[in-house]
C-alpha positions in Angstrom: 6.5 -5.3 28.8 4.3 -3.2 31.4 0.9 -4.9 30.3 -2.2 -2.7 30.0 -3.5 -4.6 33.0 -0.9 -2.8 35.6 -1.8 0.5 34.0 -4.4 2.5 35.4 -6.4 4.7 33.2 -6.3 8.4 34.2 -7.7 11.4 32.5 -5.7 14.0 30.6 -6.2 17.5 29.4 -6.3 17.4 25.1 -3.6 20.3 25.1 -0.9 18.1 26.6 -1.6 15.4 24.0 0.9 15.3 20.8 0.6 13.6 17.8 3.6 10.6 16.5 4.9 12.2 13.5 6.6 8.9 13.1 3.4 7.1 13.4 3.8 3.6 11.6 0.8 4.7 9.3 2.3 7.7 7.9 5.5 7.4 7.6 6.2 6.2 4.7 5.4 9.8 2.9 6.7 12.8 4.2 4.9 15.3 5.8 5.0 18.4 8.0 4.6 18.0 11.9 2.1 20.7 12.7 -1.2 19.9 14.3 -2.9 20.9 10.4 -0.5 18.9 8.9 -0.9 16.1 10.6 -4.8 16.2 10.8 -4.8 16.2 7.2 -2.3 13.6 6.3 -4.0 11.2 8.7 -7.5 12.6 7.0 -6.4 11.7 3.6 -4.2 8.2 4.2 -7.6 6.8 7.0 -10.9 8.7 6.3 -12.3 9.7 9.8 -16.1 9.7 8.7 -16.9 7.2 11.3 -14.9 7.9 13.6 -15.9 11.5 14.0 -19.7 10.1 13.9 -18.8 7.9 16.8 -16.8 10.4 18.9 -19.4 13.2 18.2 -22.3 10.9 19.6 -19.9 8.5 22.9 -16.9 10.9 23.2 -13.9 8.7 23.6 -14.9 5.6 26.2 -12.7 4.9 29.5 -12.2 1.3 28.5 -10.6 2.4 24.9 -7.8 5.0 26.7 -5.2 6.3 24.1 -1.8 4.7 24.3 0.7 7.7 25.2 4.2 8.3 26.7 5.4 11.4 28.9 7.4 13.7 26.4 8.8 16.3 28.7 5.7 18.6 29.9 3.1 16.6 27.2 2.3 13.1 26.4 2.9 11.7 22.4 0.1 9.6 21.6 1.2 6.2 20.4 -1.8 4.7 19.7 -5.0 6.6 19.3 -3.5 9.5 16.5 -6.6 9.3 14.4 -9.4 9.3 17.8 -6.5 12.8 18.6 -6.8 14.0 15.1 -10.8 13.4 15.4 -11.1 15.4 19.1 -9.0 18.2 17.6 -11.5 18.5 14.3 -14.9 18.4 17.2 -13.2 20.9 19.1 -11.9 23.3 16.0 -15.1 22.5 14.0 -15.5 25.4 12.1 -11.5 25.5 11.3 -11.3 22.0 10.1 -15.2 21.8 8.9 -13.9 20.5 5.6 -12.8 17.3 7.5 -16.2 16.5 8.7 -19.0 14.5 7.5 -21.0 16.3 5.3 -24.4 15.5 7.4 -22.8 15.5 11.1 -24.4 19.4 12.3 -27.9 18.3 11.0 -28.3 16.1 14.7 -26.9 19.4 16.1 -26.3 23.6 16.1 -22.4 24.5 14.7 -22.5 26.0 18.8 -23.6 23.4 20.4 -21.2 20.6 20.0 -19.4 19.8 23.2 -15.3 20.6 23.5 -14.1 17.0 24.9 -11.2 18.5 27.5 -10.2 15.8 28.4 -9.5 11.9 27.7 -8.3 8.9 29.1 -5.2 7.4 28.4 -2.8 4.7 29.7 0.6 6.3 30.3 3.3 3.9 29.3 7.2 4.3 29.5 9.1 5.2 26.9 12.2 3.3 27.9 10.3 -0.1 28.0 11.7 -2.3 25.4 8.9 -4.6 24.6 6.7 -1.6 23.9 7.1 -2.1 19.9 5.5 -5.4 20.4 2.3 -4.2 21.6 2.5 -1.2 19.1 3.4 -3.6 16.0 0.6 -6.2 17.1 -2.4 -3.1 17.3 -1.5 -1.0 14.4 -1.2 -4.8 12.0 -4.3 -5.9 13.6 -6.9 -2.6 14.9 -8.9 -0.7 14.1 -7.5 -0.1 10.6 -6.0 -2.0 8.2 -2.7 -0.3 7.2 -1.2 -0.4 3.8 1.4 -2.8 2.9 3.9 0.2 2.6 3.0 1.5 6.3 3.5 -2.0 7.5 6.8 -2.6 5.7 8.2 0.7 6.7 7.1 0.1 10.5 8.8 -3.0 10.2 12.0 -2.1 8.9 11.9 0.6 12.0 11.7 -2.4 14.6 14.3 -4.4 12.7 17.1 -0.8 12.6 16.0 -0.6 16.0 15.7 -3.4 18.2 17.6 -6.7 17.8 14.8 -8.9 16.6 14.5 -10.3 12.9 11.3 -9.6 10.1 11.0 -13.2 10.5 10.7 -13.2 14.4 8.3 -10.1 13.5 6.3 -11.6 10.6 5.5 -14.2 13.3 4.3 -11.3 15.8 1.7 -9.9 12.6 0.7 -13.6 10.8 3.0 -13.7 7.7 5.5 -16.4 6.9 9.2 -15.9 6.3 8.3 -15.9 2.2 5.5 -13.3 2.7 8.0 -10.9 4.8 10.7 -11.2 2.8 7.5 -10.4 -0.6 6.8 -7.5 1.8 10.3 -6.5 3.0 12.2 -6.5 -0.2 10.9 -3.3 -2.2 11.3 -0.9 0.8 15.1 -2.6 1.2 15.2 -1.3 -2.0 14.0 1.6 -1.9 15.9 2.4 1.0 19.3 1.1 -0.6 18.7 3.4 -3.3 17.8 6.6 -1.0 20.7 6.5 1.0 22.5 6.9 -2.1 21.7 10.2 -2.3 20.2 9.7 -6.0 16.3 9.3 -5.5 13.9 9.9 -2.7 10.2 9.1 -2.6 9.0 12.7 -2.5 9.7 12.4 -6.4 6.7 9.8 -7.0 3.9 11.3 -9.2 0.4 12.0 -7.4 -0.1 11.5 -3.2 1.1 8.4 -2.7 3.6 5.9 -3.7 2.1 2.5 -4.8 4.0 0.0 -2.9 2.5 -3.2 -4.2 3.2 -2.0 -7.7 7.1 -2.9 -6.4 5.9 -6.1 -4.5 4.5 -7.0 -7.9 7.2 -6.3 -9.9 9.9 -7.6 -8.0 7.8 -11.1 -8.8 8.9 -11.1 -12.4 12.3 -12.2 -13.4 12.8 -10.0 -16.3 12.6 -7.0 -13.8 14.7 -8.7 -11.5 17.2 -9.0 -14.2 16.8 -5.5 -15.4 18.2 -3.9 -11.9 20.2 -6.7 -11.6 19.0 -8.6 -8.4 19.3 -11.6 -7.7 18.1 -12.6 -4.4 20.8 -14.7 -3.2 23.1 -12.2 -3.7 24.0 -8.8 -1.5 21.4 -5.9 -2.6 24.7 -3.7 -3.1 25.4 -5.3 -6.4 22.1 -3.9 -7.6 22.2 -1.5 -10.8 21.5 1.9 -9.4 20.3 3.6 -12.1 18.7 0.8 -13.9 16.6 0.5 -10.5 15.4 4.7 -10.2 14.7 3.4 -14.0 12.1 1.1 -12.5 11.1 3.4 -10.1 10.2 5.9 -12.5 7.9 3.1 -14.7 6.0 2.5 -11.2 5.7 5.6 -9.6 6.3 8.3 -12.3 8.9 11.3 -11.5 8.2 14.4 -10.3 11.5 15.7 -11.4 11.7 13.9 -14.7 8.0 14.9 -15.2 6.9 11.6 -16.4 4.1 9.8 -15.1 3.9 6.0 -14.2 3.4 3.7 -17.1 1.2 1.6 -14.9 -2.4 2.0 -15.1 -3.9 -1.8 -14.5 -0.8 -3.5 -12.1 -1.1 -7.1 -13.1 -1.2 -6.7 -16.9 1.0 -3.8 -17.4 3.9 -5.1 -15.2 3.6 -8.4 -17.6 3.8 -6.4 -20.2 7.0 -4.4 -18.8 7.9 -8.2 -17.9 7.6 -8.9 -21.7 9.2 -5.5 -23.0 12.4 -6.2 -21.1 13.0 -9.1 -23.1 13.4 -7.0 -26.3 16.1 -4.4 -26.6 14.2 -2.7 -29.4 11.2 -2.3 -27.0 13.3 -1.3 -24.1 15.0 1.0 -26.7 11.2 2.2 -27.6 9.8 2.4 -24.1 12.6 4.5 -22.8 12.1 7.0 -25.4 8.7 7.2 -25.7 7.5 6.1 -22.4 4.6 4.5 -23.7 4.3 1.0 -22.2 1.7 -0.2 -24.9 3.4 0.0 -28.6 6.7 -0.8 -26.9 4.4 -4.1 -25.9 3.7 -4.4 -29.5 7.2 -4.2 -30.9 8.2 -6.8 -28.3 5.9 -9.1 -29.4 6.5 -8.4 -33.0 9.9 -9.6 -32.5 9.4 -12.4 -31.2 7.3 -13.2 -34.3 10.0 -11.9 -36.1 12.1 -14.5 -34.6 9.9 -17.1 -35.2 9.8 -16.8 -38.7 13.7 -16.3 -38.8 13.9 -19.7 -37.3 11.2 -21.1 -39.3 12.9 -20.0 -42.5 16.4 -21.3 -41.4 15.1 -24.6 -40.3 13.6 -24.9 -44.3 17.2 -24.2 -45.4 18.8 -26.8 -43.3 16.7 -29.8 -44.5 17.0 -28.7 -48.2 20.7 -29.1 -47.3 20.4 -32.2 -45.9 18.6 -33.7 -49.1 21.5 -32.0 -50.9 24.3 -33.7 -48.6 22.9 -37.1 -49.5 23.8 -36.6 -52.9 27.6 -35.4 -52.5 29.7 -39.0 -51.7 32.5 -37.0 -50.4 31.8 -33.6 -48.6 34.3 -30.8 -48.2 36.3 -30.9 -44.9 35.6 -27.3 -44.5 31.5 -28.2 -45.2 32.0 -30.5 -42.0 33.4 -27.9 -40.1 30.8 -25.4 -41.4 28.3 -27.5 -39.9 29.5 -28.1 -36.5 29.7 -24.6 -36.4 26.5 -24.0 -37.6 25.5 -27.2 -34.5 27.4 -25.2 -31.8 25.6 -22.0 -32.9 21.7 -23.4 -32.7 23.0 -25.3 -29.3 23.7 -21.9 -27.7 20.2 -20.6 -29.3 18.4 -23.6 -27.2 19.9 -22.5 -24.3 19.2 -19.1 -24.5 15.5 -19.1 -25.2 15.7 -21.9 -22.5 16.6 -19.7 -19.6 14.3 -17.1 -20.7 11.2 -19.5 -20.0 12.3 -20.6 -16.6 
């Protein structure tokens, strides 16, 4: 790649300057492409409090240029969105004044902040194929952290896009092959289940979609087992509608109205984890969506069960003080008890499993 270092820093006029609407930060919710729009979606995903503060008081410093690429008579602004958004809110004050700190006129008059015209920028071209690198290695690294779902979705971008692997990238951003498949493997799914035409994130409840609710859930087997994934097998063979099932738990449903079951992530999803294992509490979550008493049925059954096995295991060694008193049992009492052998065998195995 063209490194920064054979780029010279020149000075453009703030009209020619676009904002990414596929910025890595924003992508993963849709959004409109207007100037508004995009002020306010990067607004509400990366407060600009400080930043404003700082720009108001410096302006934008020649050794920090925006990262931008020619775009027919304009430049799109690769890295620097939120210093764009920022410039734009100075300069428009009184449009966007809602966007600004609440005590940034009191160091001056509403008329008497300064329009910044222009800015400098290093112009980069679009066609140069290691760009991504540098773009992957600021936005994972400066100024501000990204979510996990920004990340993920900027990475699943490089990987449809350029013939490099997450594990190739995960070296790029510090995470080991585990940590970017953990990171990878909900928007996979998410994805898988989009392109079938049956779901789309725009459905989630409230403004965003809580990504690490999947990342956690897609940790605990009985989910896993609900949509039917098993990692070493091809994501195809996942249960689609068991999976928008899932969804809806996590996210809520706009079209469904129902709202997310998951209030505190760790305990609730154990609890899901736990309700999975009963088909009475499935049966009762579904129809109630309340994650709580379906909880509590789960676990009564399991007591239930308990006692169930408790009771037969009395039976069984009253019947063996009873066998030791018949000199000649019944062929068919034999067989009744091989049966009866085979059956708790397959019991062992079962609740086996479902502790591994």
């Amino acid at each position: 790649m063209t490194t920064n270092s054979r780029l010279a820093v020149q000075f453009v006029k703030i009209e020619s300057l676009r904002f990414d609407t596929e910025n890595p930060r924003i992508v993963q919710r849709p959004h409109g492409k207007s100037d508004d729009e995009m002020i306010h979606v990067l607004s509400r995903d990366y407060p600009l409090w400080d930043l404003l503060t700082s720009i108001f008081a410096s302006g934008i410093p020649e050794y920090e240029p925006l990262l931008v690429i020619p775009d027919k008579d304009a430049f799109t602004v690769l890295d620097g969105n939120r210093r764009l958004a920022a410039i734009k809110i100075l300069n428009d004050h009184i449009t966007y004044e809602k966007f600004l700190p609440y005590n940034i006129l009191g160091f001056s008059r509403s008329d008497a902040i300064a329009k910044i015209n222009e800015v400098p920028v290093l112009i980069a071209s679009a066609s140069d194929a290691d760009l991504w690198r540098s773009r992957l290695i600021r936005h994972a690294h400066l100024p501000v952290p990204w979510t996990s779902f920004a990340r993920a979705c900027f990475v699943q971008h490089i990987e449809n896009t350029h013939a490099i692997t997450s594990e190739q990238i995960g070296h790029l951003i510090g995470l080991e092959r585990k940590d970017v498949d953990r990171l990878m493997d909900p928007i996979r799914l998410i994805t898988f289940i989009e392109d079938r035409g049956v779901w789309n994130r725009s459905d989630v409840v409230g403004t965003r979609l809580y990504y690490s609710y999947l990342i956690k859930a897609l940790s605990r087997s009985n989910i896993l087992s609900h949509i039917g994934w098993d990692r070493k097998k091809n994501i195809k063979l996942i249960n689609v509608p068991k999976t928008i099932e899932l969804f809806t738990w996590l996210f809520g449903s706009r079209a469904k109205e129902k709202n997310t079951i998951i209030m505190e992530p760790d305990a609730d999803l154990d609890k899901l984890n736990v309700v999975l294992d009963s088909e009475s509490a499935l049966k009762s979550l579904r129809s109630s969506n309340n994650l709580e008493d379906a909880y509590i049925l789960a676990i009564e059954s399991r007591f239930a069960l308990r006692r169930k096995l408790i009771q037969i295991d009395e039976n069984i060694r009253a019947l063996i003080v009873e066998s030791s008193e018949v000199p000649y049992p019944d062929t068919h009492v034999k067989t009744i008890a091989k049966s009866i052998r085979t059956t708790a065998d397959r019991l062992i195995r079962e609740l086996e499993s479902k502790s591994e």
